[in-house]
C-alpha positions as CSV (number, residue, x, y, z in Angstrom):
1,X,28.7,8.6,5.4
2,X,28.0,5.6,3.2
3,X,26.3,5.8,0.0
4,X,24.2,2.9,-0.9
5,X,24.2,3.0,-4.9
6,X,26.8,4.0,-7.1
7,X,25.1,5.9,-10.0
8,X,26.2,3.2,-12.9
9,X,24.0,4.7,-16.3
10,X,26.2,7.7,-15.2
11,X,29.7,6.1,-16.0
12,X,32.8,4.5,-13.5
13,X,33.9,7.7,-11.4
14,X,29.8,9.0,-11.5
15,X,28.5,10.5,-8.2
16,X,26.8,8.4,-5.5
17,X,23.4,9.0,-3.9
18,X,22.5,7.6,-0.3
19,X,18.4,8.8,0.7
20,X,17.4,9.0,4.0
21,X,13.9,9.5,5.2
22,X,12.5,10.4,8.6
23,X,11.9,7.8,11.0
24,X,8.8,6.2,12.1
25,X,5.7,5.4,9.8
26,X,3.9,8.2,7.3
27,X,0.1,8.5,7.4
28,X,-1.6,8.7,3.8
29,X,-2.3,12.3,3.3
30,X,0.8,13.6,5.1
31,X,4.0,14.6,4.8
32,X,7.4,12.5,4.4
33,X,10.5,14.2,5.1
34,X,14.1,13.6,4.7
35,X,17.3,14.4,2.9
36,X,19.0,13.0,-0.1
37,X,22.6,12.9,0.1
38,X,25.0,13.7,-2.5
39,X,28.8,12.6,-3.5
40,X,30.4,13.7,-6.2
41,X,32.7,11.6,-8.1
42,X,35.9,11.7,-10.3
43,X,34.5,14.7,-12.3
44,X,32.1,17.5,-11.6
45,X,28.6,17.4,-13.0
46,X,25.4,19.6,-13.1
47,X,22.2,17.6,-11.3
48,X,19.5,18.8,-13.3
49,X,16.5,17.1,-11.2
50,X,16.6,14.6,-8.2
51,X,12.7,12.9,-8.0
52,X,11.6,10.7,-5.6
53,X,9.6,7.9,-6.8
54,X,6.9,6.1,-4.5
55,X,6.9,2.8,-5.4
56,X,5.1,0.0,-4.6
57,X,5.0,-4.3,-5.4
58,X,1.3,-5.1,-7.0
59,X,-0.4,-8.1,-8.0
60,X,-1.5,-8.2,-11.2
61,X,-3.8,-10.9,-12.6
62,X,-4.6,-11.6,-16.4
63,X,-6.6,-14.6,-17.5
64,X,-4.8,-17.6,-16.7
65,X,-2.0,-16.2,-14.1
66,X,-1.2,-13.6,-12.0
67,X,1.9,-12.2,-11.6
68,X,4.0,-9.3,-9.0
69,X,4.8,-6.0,-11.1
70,X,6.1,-2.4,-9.5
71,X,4.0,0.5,-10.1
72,X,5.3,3.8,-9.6
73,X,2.2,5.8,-7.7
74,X,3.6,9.4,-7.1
75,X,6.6,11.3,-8.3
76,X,8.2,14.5,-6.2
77,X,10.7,16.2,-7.3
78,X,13.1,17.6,-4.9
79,X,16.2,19.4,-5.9
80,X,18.0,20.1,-9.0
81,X,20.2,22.8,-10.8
82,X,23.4,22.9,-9.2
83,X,26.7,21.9,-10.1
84,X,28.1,18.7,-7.9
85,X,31.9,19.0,-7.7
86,X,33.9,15.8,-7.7
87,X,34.6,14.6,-4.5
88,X,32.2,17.1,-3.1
89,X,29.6,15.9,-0.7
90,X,25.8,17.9,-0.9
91,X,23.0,17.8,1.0
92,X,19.3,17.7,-0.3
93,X,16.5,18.0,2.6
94,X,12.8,17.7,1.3
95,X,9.2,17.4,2.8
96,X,6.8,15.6,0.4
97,X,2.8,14.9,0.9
98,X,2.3,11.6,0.3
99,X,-1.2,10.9,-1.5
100,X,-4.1,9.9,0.4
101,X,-4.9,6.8,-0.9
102,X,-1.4,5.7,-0.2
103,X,-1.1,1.5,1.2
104,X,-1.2,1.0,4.6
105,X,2.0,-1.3,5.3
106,X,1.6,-1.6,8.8
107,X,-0.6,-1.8,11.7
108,X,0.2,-1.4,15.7
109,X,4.2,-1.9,14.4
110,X,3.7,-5.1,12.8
111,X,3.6,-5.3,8.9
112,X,0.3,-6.3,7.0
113,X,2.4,-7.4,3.7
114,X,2.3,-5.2,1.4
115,X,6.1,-3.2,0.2
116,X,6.2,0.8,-0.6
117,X,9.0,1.9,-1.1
118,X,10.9,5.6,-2.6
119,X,13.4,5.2,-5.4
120,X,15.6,8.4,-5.5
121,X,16.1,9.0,-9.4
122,X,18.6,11.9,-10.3
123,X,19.5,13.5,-13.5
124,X,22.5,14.7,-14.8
125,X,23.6,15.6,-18.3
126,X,20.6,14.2,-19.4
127,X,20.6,10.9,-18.2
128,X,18.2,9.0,-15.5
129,X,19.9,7.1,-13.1
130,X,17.6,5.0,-10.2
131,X,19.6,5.4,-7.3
132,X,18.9,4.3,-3.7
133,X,15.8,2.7,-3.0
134,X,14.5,2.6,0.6
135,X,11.6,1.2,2.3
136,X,8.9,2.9,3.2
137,X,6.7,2.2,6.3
138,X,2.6,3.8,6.6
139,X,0.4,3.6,9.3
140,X,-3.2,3.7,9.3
141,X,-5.0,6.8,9.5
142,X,-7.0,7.2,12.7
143,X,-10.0,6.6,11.1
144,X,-9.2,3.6,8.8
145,X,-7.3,2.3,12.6
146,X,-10.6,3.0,14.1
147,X,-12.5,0.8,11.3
148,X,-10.2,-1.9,12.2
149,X,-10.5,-1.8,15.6
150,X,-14.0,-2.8,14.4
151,X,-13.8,-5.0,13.1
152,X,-11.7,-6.8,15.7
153,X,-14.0,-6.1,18.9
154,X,-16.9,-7.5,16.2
155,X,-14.8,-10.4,16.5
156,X,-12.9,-10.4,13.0
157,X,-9.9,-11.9,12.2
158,X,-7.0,-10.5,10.2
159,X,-6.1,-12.8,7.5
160,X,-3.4,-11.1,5.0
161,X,-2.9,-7.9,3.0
162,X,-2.2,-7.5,-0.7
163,X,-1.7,-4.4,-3.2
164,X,-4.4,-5.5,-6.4
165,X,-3.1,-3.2,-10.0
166,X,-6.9,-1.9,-11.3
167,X,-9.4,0.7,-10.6
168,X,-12.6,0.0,-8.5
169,X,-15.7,1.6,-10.6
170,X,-17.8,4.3,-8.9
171,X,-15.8,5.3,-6.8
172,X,-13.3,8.4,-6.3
173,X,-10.2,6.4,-6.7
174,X,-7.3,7.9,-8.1
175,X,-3.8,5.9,-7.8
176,X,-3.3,2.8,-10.5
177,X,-4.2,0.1,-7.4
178,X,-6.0,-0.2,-4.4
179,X,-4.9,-2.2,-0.9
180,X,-7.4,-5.3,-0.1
181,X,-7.3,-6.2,3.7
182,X,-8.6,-9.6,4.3
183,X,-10.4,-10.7,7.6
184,X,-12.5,-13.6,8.4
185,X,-15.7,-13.6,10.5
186,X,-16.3,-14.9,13.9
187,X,-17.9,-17.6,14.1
188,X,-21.4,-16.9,13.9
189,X,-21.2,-15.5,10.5
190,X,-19.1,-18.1,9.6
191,X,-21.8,-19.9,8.3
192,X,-22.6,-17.1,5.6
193,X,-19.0,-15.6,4.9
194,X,-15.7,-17.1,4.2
195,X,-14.5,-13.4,4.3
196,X,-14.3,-9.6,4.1
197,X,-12.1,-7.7,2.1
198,X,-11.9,-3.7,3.1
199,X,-10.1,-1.2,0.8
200,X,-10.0,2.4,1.9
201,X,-10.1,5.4,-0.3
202,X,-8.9,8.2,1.5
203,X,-9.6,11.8,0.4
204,X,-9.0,15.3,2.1
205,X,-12.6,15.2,2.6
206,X,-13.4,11.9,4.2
207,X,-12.9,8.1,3.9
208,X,-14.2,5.9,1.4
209,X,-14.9,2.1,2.6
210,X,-15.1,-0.9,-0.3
211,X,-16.4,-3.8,1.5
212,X,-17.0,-7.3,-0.2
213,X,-18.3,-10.3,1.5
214,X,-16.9,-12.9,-0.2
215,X,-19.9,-15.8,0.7
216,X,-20.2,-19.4,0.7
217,X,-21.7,-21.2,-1.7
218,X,-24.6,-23.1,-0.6
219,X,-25.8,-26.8,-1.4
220,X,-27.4,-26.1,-4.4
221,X,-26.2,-22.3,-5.5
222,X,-22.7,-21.1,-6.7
223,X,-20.8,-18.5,-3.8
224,X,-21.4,-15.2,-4.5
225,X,-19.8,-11.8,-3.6
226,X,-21.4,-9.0,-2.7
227,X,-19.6,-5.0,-2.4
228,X,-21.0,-2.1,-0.9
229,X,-19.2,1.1,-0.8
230,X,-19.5,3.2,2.2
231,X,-18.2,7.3,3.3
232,X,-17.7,8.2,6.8
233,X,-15.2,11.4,8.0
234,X,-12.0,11.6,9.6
235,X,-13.3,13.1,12.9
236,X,-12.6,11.3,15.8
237,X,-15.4,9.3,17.3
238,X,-16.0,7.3,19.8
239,X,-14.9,3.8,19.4
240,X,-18.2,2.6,20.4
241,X,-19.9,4.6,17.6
242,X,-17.5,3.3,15.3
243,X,-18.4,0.1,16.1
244,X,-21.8,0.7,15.5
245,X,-21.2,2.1,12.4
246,X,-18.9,-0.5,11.2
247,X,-21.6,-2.8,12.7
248,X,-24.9,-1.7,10.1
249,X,-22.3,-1.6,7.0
250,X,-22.0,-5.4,8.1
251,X,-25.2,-6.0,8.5
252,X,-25.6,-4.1,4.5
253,X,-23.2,-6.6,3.1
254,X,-24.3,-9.6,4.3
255,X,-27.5,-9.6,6.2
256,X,-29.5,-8.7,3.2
257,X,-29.0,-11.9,0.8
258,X,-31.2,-11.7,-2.3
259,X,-31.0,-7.8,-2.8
260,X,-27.2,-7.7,-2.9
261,X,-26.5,-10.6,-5.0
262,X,-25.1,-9.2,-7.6
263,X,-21.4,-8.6,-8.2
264,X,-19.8,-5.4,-8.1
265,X,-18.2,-4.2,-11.8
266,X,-14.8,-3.9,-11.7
267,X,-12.7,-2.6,-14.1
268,X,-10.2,-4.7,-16.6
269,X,-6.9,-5.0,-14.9
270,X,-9.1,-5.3,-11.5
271,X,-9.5,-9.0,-10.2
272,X,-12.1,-11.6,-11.1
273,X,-13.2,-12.5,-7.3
274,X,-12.3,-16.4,-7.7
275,X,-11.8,-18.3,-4.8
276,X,-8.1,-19.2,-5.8
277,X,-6.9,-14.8,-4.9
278,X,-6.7,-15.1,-1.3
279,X,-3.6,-14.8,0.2
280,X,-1.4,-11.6,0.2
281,X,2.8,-11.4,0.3
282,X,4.3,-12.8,3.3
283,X,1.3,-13.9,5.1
284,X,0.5,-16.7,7.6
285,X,-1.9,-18.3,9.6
286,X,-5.4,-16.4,10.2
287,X,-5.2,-14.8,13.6
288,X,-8.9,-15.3,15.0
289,X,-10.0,-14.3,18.9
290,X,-8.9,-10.5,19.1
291,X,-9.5,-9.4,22.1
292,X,-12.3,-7.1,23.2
293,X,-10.6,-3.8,22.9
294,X,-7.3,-4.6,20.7
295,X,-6.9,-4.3,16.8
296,X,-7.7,-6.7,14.1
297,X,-4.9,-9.0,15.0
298,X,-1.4,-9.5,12.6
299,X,-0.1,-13.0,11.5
300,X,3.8,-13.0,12.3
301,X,4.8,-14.7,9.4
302,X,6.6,-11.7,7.8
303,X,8.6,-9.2,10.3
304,X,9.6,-5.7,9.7
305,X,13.4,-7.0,9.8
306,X,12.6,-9.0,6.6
307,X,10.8,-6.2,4.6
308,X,13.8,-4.0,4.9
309,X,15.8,-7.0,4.1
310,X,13.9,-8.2,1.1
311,X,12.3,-5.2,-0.5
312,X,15.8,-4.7,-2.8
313,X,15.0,-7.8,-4.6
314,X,11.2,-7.4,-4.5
315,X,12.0,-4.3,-6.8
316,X,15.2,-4.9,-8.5
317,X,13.9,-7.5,-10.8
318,X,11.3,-5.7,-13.1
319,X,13.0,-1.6,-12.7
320,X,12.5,-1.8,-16.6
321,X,8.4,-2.8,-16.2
322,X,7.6,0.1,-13.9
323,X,4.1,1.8,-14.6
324,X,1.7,4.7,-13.5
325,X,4.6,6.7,-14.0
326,X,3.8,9.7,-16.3
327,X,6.5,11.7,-17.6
């Protein structure tokens, strides 16, 4: 058994603490299992508490620069209140809902760019001690796969994924960011879009669907973005419908120019809709042409191989700045 992080706040000799979580990707709304393994060191000790922390790498833009910053968006905890003998090895299984409006990382096995990950946090004798830190993969939920499959057969383009710090006014949201997923329109919109940007707002109860239509700017008048904010269920439908429905919220945004001018409010700590925010982590080239019948298409320019490599030093370098965390 190796243990990947050697408790340090807890002293030379301190136990060790290697997470491991189920494999395959979560689904916001559902449950994440695994097991957080234990080692005890040179002395016994009590573990008071072992949390899991959902993390997660957001942009966060101010007035003259944006910056990364991790945001803690859930904490579980797990286990606790027994007495770790030295040299003794302990085993901690747990099952945890993850909240519905948690990112989507990837899509059809290929990653969209944005980094979750759980940061296993024990206690013992008083002190907190971040521990192992593991990535965390999320799929789409059928509906918000459905949506995007959409998109796609509309003839949309996937052009990068990013997690934005900020609430989104008026509607239900609840965690400290919400997920933008960028696509460009075929090319007989082209003339009145340079893109879309989705977020979904998942709830027990249904889905909730931001959509902005970031347009061009004319000869003579300044761009202009539009949002609309849509609900539709979780019940599977035919993909057909779906694309119908998808279909009339596109025709909402953009087909209607004068009566959705305006732009939508969104809170401080949201961002300003300039044309210079428009790329997401790890992104590439736009993939345009998907296919009749596949899903908005994925730029390879960041593989899963190099999220699990990378996501230690995405995290490591602001532990200390960590917020939405409520103790």
């Amino acid at each position: 058994m190796v243990f990947k992080k050697l408790l340090g706040a807890l002293g030379v000799g301190g136990p060790s603490v290697d997470t491991v979580l189920q494999p395959g990707p979560a689904l916001p709304g559902g449950p994440l299992s695994g097991e957080v393994r234990l080692r005890g060191g040179g002395t016994d000790v009590t573990v008071e508490q072992i949390s899991l922390l959902l993390v997660a790498r957001v942009e966060v833009e101010g007035y003259d620069e944006e910056h990364d910053s991790t945001v803690v968006l859930e904490r579980f905890t797990v286990g606790g209140g027994f007495r770790l003998a030295q040299d003794a090895e302990h085993t901690v299984p747990f099952t945890v809902t993850l909240p519905w409006e948690t990112p989507v990382t990837q899509l059809h096995g290929q990653p969209l760019g944005p980094v979750l990950g759980i940061r296993t946090e024990l206690e013992v004798a008083g002190a907190r001690d971040k521990g192992d830190l593991d990535a965390l993969a999320v799929g789409p939920l059928p509906a918000q796969e459905a949506i995007l499959e959409a998109f796609g057969q509309l003839g949309y383009g996937f052009k990068s994924a990013d997690l934005e710090l900020g609430y989104i006014r008026g509607t239900g949201q609840r965690l400290p960011c919400y997920q933008e997923i960028e696509i460009v329109p075929p090319a007989g919109q082209a003339h009145a879009v340079n893109e879309i940007e989705v977020t979904f707002l998942a709830a027990p109860d249904g889905l909730e669907v931001v959509i902005e239509a970031d347009r061009r700017a004319g000869l003579f008048s300044g761009g202009q973005d539009t949002v609309h904010r849509f609900t539709t269920s979780h019940h599977a439908v035919p993909q057909a419908d779906r694309n119908a429905e998808v279909d009339a919220w596109l025709h909402q945004v953009i087909g209607a120019h004068a009566a959705h001018a305006a732009p939508y409010p969104y809170a401080q700590g949201g961002h300003h809709h300039d044309d210079h925010h428009r790329s997401g982590p790890g992104t590439g080239a736009v993939v345009a042409g998907v296919a009749a019948g596949a899903a908005v298409g994925v730029v390879g320019g960041m593989v899963a191989a190099e999220v699990i490599d990378e996501i230690g030093d995405a995290f490591e370098g602001d532990d200390e700045g960590e917020g939405g965390e409520e103790e």
